[in-house]
VODOTOR-555849 format. One record per atom (N, C-alpha, C): x negated, y negated, z; residue number from 0; residue in one letter; atom name. Coordinates in Angstrom, 1 decimal, padded with zeros to 4 digits. Layout:
residues N
(node (X; Y; Z); NUM; a; CA),
...
end
This chain:
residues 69
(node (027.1; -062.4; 026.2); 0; x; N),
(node (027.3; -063.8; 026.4); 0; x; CA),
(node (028.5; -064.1; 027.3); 0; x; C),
(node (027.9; -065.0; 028.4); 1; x; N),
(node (029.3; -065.5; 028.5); 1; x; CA),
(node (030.5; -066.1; 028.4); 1; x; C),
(node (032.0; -065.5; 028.7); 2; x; N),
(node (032.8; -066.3; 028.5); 2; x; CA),
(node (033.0; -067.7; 028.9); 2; x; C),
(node (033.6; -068.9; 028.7); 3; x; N),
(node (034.3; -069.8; 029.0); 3; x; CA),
(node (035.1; -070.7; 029.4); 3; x; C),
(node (036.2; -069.0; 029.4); 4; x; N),
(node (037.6; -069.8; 029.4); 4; x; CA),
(node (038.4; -068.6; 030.2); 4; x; C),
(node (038.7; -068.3; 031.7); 5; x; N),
(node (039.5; -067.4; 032.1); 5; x; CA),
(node (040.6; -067.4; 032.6); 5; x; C),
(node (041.4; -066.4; 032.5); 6; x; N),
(node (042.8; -067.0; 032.7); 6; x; CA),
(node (043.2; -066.8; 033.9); 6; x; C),
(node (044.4; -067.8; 035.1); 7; x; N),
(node (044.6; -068.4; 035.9); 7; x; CA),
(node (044.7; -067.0; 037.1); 7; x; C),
(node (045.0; -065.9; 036.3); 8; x; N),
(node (044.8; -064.3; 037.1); 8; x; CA),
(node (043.3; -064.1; 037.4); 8; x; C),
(node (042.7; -064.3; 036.1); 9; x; N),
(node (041.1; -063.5; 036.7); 9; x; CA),
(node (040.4; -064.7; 037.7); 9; x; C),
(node (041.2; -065.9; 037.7); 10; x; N),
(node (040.3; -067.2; 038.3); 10; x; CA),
(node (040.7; -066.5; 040.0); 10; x; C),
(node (042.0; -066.2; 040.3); 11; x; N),
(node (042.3; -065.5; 041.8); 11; x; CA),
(node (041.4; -064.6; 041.9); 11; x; C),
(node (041.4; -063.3; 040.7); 12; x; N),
(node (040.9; -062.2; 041.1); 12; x; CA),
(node (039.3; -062.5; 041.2); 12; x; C),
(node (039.1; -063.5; 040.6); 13; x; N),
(node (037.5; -063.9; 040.8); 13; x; CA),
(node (037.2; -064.6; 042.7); 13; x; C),
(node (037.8; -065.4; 043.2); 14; x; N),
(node (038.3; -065.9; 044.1); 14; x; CA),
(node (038.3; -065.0; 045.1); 14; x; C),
(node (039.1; -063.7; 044.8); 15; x; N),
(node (038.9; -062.6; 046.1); 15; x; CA),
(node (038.1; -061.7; 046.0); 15; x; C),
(node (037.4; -061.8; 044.8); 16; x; N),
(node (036.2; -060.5; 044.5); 16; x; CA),
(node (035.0; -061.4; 045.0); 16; x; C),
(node (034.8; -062.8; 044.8); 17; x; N),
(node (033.9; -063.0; 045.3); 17; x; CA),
(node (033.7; -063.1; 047.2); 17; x; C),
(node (035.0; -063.0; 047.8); 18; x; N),
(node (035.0; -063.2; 049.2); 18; x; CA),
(node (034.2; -061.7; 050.0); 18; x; C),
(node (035.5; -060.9; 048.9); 19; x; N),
(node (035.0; -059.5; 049.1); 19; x; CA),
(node (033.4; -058.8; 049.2); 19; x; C),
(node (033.1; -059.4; 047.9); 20; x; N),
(node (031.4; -059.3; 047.5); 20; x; CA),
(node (030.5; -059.4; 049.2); 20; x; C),
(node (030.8; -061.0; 049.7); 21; x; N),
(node (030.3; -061.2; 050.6); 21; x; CA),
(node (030.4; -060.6; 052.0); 21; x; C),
(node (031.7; -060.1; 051.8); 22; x; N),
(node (032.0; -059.5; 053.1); 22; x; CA),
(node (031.2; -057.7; 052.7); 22; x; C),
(node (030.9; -057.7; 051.6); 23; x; N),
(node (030.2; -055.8; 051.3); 23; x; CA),
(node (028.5; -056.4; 051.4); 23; x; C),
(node (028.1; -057.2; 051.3); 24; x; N),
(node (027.0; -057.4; 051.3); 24; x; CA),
(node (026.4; -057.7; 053.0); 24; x; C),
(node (027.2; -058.6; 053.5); 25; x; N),
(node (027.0; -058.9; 054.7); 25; x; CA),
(node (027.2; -057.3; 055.6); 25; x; C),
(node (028.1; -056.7; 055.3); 26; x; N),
(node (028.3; -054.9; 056.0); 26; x; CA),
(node (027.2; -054.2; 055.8); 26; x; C),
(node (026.6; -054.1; 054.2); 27; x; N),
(node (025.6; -053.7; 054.2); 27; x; CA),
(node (024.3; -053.6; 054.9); 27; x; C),
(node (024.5; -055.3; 054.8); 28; x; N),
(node (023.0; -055.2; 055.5); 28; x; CA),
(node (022.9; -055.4; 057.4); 28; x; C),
(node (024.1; -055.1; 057.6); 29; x; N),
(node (024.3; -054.7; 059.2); 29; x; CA),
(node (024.1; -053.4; 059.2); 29; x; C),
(node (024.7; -052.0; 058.2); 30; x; N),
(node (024.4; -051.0; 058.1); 30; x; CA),
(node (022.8; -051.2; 058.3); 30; x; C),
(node (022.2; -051.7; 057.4); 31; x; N),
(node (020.6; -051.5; 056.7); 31; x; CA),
(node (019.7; -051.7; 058.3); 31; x; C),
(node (020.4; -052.1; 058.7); 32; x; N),
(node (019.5; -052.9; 060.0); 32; x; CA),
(node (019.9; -051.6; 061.1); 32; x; C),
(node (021.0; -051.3; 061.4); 33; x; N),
(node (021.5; -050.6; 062.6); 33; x; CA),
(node (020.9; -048.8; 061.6); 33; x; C),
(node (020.7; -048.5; 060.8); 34; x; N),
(node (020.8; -047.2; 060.3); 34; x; CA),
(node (019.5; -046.7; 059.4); 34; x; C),
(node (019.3; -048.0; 058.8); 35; x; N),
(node (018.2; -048.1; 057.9); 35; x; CA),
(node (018.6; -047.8; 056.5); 35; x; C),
(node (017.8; -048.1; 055.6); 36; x; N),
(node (018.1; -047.9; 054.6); 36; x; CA),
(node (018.2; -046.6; 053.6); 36; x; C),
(node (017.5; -045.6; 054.6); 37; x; N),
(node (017.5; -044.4; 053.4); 37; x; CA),
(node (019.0; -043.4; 054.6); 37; x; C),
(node (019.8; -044.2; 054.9); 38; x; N),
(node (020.9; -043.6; 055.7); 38; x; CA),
(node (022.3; -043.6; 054.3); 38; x; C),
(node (022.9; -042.6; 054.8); 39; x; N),
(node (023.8; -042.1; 054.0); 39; x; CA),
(node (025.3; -043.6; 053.8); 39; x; C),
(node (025.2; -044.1; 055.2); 40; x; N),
(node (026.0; -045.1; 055.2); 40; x; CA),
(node (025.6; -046.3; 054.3); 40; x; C),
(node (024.1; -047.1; 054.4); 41; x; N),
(node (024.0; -047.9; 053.8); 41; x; CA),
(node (024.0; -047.0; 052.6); 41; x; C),
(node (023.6; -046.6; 051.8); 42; x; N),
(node (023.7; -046.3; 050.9); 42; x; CA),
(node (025.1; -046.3; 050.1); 42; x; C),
(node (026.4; -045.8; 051.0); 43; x; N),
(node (027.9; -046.1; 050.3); 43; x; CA),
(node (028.2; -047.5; 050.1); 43; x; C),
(node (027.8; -048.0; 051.5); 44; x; N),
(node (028.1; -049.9; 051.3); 44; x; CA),
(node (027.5; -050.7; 050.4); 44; x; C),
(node (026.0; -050.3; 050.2); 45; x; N),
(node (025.5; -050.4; 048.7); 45; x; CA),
(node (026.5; -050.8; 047.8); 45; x; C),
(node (026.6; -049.3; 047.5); 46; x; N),
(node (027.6; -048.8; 046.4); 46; x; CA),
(node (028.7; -049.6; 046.2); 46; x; C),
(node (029.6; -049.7; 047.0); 47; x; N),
(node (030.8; -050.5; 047.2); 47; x; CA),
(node (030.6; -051.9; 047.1); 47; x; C),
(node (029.4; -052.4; 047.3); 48; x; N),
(node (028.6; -054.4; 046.8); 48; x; CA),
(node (028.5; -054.0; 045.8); 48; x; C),
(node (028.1; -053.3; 044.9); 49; x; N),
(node (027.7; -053.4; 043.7); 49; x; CA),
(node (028.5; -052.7; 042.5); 49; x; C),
(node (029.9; -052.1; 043.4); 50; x; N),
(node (030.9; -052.1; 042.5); 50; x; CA),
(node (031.5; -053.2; 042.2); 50; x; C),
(node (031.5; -053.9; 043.4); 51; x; N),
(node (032.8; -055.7; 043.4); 51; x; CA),
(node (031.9; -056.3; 042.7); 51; x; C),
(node (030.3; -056.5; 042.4); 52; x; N),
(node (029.7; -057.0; 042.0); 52; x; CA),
(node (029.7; -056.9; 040.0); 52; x; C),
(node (029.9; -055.4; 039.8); 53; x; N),
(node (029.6; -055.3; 038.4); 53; x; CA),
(node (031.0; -055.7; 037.9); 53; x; C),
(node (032.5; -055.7; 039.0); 54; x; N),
(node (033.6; -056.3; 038.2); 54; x; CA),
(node (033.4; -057.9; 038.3); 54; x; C),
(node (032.6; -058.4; 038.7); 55; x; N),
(node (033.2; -059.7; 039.0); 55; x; CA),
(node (031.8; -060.1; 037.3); 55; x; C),
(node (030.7; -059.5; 037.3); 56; x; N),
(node (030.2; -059.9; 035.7); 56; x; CA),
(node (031.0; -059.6; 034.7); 56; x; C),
(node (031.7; -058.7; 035.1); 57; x; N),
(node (033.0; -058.1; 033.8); 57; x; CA),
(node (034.0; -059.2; 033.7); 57; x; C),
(node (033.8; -059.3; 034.4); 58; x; N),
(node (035.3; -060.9; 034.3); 58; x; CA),
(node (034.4; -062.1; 033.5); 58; x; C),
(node (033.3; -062.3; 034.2); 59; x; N),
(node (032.6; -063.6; 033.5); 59; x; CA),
(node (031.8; -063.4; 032.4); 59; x; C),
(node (032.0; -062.1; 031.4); 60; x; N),
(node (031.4; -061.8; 030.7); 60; x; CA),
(node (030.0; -061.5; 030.4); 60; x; C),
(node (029.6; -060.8; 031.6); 61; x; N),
(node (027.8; -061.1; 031.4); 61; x; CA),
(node (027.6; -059.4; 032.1); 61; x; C),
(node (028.4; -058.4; 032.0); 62; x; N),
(node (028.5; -057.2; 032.8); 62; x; CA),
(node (027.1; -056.5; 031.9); 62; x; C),
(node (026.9; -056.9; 031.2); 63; x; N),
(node (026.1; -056.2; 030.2); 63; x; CA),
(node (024.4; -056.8; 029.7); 63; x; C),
(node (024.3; -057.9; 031.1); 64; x; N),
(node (023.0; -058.4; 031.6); 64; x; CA),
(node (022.5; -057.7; 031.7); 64; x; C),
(node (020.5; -057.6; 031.0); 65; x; N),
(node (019.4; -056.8; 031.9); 65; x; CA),
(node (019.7; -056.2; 032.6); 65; x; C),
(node (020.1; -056.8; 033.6); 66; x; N),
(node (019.5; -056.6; 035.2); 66; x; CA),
(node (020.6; -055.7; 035.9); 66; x; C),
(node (021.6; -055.5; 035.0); 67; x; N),
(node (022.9; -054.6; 035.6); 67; x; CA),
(node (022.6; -053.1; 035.2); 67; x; C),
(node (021.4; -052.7; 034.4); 68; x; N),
(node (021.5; -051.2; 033.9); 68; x; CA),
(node (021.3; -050.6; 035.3); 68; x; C),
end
């Protein structure tokens, strides 16, 4: 479930994790296009969106959604 209520630290750290997010997602899919997808590169940039990704549910309390196994 999600939380509510976060405090004025996680509200920044949410703030640059979400800029960050965009900036790994948008690299990605410049990798995906210039390399393809079964390339070793897209594959790390992946990885690295969907690490800033699994901390930023960890903060809002929902890390443990469906859709994150």
């Amino acid at each position: 479930m999600a939380r509510n209520i976060i405090s004025p630290e996680e509200h920044a750290e949410l703030k640059r994790l979400y800029a960050d997010h965009l900036a790994a997602i948008e690299r990605a899919g410049a990798i995906a296009t210039r390399e393809g997808m079964q390339s070793l590169q897209y594959s790390e940039a992946d990885k690295a969106a969907g690490a800033i990704w699994r901390r930023i549910r960890e903060i809002l309390g929902t890390a443990d959604s469906y859709w994150m196994a």
